[in-house]
matplotlib code that plots the C-alpha trace (Angstrom):
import matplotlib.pyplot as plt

x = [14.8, 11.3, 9.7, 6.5, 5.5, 4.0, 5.8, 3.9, 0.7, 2.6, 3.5, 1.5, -0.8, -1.7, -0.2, -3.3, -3.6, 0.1, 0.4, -2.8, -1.4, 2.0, 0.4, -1.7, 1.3, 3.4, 0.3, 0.9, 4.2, 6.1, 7.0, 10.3, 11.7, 12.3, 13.9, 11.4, 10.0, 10.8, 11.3, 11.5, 14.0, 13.3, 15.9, 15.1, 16.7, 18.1, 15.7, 16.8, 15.2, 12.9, 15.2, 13.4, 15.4, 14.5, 15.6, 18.2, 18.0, 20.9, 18.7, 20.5, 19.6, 21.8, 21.5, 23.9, 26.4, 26.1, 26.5, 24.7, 23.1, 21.6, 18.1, 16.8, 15.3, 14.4, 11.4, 10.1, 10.9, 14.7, 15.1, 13.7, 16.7, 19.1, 19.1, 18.4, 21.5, 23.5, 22.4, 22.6, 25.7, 26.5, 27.3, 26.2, 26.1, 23.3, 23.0, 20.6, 18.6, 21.0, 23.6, 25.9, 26.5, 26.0, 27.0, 24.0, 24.4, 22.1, 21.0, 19.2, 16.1, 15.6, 15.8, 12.1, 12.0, 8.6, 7.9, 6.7, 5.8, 6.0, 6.7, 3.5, 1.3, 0.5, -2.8, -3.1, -6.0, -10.0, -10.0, -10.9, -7.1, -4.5, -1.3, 0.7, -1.3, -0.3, -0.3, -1.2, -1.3, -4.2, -4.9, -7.0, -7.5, -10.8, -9.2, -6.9, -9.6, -11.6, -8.3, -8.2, -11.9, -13.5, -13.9, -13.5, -12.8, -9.9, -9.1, -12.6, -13.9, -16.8, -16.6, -18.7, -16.8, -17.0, -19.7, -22.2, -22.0, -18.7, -17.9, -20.4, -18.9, -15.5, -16.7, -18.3, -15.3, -13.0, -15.1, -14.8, -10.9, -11.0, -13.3, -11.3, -8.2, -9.8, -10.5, -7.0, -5.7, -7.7, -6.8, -3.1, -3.9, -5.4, -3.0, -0.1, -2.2, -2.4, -6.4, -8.7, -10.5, -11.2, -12.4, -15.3, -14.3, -16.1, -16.4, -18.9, -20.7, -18.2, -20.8, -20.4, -23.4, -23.0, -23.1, -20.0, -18.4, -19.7, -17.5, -14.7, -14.6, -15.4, -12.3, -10.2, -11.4, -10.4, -6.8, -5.8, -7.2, -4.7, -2.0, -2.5, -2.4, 0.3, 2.5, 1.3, 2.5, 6.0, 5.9, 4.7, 7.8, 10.4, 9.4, 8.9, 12.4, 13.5, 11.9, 13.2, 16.8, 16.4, 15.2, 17.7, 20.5, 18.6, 19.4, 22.9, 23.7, 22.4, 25.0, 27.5, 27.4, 27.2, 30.3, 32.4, 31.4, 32.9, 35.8, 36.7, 35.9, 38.0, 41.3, 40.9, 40.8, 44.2, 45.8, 45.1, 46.3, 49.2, 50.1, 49.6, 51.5, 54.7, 53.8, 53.9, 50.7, 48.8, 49.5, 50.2, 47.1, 44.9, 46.6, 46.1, 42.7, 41.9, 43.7, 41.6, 38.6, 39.9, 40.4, 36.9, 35.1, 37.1, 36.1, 32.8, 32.7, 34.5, 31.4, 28.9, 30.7, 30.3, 26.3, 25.8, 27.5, 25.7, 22.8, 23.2, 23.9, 20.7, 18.5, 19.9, 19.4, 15.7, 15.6, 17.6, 14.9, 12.0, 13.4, 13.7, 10.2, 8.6, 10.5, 9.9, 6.2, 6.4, 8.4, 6.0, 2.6, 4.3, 5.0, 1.8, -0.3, 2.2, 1.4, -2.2, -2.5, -0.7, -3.4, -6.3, -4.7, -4.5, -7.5, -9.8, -8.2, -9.6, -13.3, -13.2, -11.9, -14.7, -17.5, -16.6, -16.3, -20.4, -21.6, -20.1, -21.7, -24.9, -25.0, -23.8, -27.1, -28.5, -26.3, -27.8, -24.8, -21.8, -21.8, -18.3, -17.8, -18.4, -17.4, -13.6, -10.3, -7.8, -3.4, -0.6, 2.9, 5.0, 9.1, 9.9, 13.8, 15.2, 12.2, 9.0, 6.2, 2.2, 0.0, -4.0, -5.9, -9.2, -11.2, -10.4, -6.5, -4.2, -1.4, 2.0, 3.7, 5.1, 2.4, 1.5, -2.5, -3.8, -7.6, -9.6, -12.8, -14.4, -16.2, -20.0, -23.0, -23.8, -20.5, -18.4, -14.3, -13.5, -11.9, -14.7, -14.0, -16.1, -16.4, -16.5]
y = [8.7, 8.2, 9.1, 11.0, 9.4, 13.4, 16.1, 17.4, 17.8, 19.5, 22.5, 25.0, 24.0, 27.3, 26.9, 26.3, 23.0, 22.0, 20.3, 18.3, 17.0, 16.4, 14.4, 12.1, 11.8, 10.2, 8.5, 6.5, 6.5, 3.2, 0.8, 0.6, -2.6, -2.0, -3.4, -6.1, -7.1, -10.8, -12.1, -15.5, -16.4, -20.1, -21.3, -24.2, -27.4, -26.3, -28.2, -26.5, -23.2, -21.5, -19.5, -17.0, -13.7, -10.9, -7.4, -6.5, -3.0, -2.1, -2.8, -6.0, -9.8, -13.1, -15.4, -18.6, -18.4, -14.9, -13.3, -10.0, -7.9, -4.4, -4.5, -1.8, 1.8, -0.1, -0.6, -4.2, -4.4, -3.0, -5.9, -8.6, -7.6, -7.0, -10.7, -12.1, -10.8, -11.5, -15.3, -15.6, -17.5, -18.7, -22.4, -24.2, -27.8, -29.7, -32.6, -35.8, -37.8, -40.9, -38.6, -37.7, -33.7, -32.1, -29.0, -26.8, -23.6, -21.3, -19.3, -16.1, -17.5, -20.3, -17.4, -16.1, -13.6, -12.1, -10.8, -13.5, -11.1, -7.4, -5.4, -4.8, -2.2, -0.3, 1.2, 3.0, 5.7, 5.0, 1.4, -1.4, -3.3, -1.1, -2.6, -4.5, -6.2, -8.1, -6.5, -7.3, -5.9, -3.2, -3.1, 0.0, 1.8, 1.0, -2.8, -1.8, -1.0, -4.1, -5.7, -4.3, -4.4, -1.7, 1.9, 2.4, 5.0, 3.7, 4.4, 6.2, 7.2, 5.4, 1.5, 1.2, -2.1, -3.9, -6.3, -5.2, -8.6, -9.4, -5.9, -6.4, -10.2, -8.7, -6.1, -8.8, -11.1, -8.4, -7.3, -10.4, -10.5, -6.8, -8.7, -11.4, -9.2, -7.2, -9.6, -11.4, -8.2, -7.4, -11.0, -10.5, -7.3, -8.9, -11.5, -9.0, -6.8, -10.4, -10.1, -13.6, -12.1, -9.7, -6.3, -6.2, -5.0, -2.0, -3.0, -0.4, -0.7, -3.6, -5.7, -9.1, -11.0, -11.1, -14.5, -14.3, -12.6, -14.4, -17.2, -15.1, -14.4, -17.6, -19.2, -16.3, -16.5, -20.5, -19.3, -17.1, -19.4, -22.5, -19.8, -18.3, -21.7, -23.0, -19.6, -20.3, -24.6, -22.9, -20.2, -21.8, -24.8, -22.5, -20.3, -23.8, -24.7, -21.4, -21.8, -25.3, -24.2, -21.4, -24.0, -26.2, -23.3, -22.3, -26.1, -26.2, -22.8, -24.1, -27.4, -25.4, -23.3, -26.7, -28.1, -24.4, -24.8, -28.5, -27.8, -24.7, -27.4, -30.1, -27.2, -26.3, -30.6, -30.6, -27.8, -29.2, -32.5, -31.8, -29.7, -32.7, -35.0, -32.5, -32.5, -36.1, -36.7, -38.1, -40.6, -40.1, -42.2, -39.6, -36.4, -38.5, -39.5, -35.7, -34.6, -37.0, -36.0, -32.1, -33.6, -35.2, -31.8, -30.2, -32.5, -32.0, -28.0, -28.3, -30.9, -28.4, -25.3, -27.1, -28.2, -24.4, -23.6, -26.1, -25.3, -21.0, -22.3, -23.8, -21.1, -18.6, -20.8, -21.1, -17.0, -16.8, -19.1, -17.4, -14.1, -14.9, -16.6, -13.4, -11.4, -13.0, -13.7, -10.1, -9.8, -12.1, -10.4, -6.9, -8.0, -10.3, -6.4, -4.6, -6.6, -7.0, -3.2, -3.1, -5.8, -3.7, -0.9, -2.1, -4.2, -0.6, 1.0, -1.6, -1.7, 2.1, 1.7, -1.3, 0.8, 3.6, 1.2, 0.3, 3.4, 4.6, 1.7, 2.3, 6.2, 5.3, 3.1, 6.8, 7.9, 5.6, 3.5, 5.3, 5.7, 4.1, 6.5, 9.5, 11.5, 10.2, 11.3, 9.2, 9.7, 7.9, 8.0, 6.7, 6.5, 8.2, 8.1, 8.6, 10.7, 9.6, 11.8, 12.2, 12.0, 13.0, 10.0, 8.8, 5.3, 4.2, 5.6, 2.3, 1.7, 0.4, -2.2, -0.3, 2.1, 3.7, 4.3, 6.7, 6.8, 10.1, 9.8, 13.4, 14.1, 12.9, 15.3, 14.0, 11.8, 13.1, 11.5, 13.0, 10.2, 11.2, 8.8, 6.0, 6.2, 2.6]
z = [-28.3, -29.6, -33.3, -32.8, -36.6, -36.8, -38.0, -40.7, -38.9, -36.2, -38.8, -38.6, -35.7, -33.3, -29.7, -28.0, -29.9, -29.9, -26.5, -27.3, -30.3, -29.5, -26.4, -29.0, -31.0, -27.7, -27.0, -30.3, -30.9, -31.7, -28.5, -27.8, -25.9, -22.1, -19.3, -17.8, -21.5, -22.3, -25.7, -27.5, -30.1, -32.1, -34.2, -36.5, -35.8, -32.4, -30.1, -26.8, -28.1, -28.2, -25.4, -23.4, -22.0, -20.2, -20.9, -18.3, -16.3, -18.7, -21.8, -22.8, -23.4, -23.1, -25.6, -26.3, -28.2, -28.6, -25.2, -25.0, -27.0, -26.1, -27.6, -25.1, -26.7, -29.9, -31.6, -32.1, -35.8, -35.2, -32.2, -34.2, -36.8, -35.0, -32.9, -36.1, -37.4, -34.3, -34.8, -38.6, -39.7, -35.9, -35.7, -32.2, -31.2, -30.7, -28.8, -30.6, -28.3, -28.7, -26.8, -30.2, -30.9, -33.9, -35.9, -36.7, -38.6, -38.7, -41.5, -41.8, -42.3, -39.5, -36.4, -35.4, -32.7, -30.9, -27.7, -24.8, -22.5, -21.8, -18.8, -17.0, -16.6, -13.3, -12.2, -9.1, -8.1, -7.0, -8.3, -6.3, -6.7, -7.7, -8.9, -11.0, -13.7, -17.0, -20.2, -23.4, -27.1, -27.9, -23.6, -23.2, -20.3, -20.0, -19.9, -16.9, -14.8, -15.3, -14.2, -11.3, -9.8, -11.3, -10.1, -6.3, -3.9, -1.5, 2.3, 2.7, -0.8, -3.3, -2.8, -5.8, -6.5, -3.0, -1.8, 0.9, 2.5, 2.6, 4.0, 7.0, 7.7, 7.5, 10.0, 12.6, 11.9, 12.7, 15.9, 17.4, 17.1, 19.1, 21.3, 21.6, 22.3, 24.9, 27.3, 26.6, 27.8, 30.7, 31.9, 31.5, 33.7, 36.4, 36.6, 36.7, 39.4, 41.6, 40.9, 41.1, 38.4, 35.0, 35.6, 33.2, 30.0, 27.7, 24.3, 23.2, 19.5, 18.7, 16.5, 19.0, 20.6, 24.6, 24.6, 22.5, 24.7, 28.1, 26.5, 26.0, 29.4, 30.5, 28.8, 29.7, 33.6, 33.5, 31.8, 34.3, 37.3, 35.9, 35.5, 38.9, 40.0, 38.4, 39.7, 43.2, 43.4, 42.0, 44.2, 47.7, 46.2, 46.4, 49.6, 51.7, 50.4, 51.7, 55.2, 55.2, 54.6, 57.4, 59.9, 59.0, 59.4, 62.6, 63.4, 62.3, 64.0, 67.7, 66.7, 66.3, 69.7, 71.4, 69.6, 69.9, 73.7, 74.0, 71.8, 74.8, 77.7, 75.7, 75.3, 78.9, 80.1, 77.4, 79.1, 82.8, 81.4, 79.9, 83.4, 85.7, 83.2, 83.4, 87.1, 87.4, 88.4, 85.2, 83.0, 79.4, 78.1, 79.9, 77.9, 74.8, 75.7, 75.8, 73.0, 70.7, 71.9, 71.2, 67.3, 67.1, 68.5, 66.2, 62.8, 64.2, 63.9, 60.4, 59.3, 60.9, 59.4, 55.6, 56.2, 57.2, 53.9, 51.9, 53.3, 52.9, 49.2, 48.7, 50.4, 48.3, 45.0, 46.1, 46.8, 43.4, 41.3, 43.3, 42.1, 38.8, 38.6, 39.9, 37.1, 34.3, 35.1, 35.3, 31.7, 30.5, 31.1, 30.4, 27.1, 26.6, 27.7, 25.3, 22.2, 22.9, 23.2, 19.3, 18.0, 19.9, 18.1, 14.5, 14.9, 16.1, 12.9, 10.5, 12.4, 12.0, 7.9, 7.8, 9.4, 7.3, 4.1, 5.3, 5.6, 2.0, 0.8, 2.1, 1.6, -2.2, -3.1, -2.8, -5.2, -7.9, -10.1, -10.8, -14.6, -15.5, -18.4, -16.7, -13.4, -14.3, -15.3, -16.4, -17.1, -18.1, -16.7, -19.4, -19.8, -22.6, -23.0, -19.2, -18.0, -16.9, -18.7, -18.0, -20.3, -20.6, -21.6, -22.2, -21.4, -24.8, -24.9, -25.8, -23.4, -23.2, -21.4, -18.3, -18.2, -15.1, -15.1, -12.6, -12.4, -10.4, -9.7, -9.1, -5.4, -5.7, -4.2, -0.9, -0.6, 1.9, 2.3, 5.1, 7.5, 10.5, 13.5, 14.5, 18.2, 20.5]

ax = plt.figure().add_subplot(projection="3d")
ax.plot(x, y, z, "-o")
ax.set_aspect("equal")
plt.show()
């Protein structure tokens, strides 16, 4: 797939030295154009160009009026030829600024291709940004690390790169947060346990002034009195609108006996009526008489019987509503406690990665300055063809765009990385 651009000094070169050479040799070779490179093609007298295309995962670019070409896997001189000759000869329209189209044909000569941009380099390893970084013609290792940070020891290793100060203000800015966190939680906890107040809270070596957090708890204290309060209006609302309802019932209930006592006196003065009437000894305006007061008893029961019913409606929409405001209170602060306990958790992981970061920083002034040419060892991870391949390099080696840099620092005297725990 690749041309070493070698072979002769490869014959007769003892084994020992062969896999040296033949990694120079790869370390050299010719670029070949890969999927994320972008090139340029100009055309003269075409204004709408220079057109810009990337290189596809497949290896190909779209131009107009060509389509696709598959450009990918060769070297830069082979591409620039290749499009040129894809475009030579090709007629396209071009449209003048008054709005009129033209013919152009273009002609071996007027088609310029380069490369706009190639696919970026990597570099991962003790530097102070690894990542994705731009890359550029005759880039050298050395240039890769510059780009990202200079040399560093990440998650616990040299921070040779970072700045004392900002480390220390990230650590105070971060210990407030916690701070601020922990009494957040402790109030949510005492409002779920019913409590008037916050149990104190232990903060330990977390870098806050006590005044800082006096006014944490001050704020948090006046949270959770207006929440308590604002629970207890709602809550003593709905329990007087249940007592209400049962005294009302209570009312309603007594009503009723009364009326189902009258409505058994007014059938027994109907029956006796109705007997003296057959007997001839009562008038028929006195049965009627007692009938109608039977009917009114009765209308009265049946209004009764639907106030009771109303009434059992509305107490249980009061129990139902002081229910629901009880649980999801309770949903509320369980899931207020539950995230709080996440931030306390990520936010102790960073103070420990911050204190740790602070005293690598301070035990590595001892160390004098790391010399940025020594102590260091330095590969590549190039595609060559479809497999990825790692190369030995040096702080001078040139790289290539998709490059992969990985940068080792070795273990300092005195410099521990162990990830010790730093206790709160």
């Amino acid at each position: 797939m690749i041309g070493f651009g070698c072979p002769d000094r490869v014959r007769g070169v003892a084994l020992a030295g062969l896999m040296v050479l033949i990694t120079s040799c790869i370390a050299h070779a010719e670029y070949l154009v890969a999927p994320g490179d972008t090139i340029e093609v100009r055309m003269a007298g075409v204004s709408e160009l220079p057109q810009r295309a990337q290189v596809q995962q497949d290896g190909t670019v779209s131009l107009p009026g060509v389509g696709d070409i598959r450009v990918g896997g060769l070297g830069l001189a082979d591409m620039r030829a290749k499009i040129s000759a894809a475009l030579a000869s090709r007629v396209l329209r071009q449209r003048s600024p008054d709005g009129q189209q033209h013919i152009v044909a273009i002609q071996p000569g007027d088609v310029t291709v380069g490369m706009a941009e190639y696919a970026p380099i990597y570099v991962s390893g003790d530097v102070f940004t690894p990542g994705q970084h731009p890359y550029r013609p005759s880039r050298t290792v050395r240039q890769a690390i510059a780009l990202a940070g200079g040399y560093s020891l990440v998650h616990g290793r040299l921070l040779e790169s970072a700045d004392p100060l900002e480390v220390q203000s990230e650590y105070v800015a971060v210990g407030a947060k916690f701070a601020q966190e922990q009494v957040h939680a402790a109030r949510l906890q005492a409002e779920l346990d019913g409590k008037k107040d916050i149990a104190p809270v232990a903060l330990g070596e977390i870098p806050v002034p006590k005044s800082t957090i006096a006014e944490l708890l001050r704020g948090e204290r006046e949270a959770l009195r207006i929440s308590a309060g604002d629970y207890e209006l709602q809550q003593t609302f709905l329990l007087n609108g249940i007592q209400r309802t049962k005294d009302q019932l209570g009312k309603l209930n007594a009503e009723l006996a009364e009326e189902e006592k009258g409505l058994q006196a007014d059938q027994q003065d109907l029956a006796k009526a109705q007997k003296a009437y057959g007997n001839g000894n009562l008038p028929s305006p006195r049965v009627l008489e007692s009938r109608h007061s039977l009917m009114a008893t009765s209308n009265r029961i049946l209004d009764i019987n639907s106030s009771i019913n109303q009434t059992r409606q509305q107490m249980e929409d009061f129990t139902l509503k002081l229910d629901h405001l009880n649980s999801d209170r309770q949903m509320m602060l369980l899931s207020g406690i539950s995230d709080s306990r996440v931030k306390l958790v990520e936010l102790r992981t960073k103070l420990k990665t911050l204190r740790r970061r602070i005293e690598l920083l301070e035990n590595s002034r001892d160390q004098g300055r790391f010399e940025q040419n020594q102590g260091a060892e330095y590969s590549i991870v190039r595609k060559l063809g479809n497999a990825w391949t790692t190369i030995p390099a040096s702080i001078d080696t040139e790289l290539q765009p998709g490059d992969v840099i990985t940068v080792h620092i070795k273990s300092l005297p005195g410099l521990g990385t162990d990830d010790a725990d730093v206790g709160y």
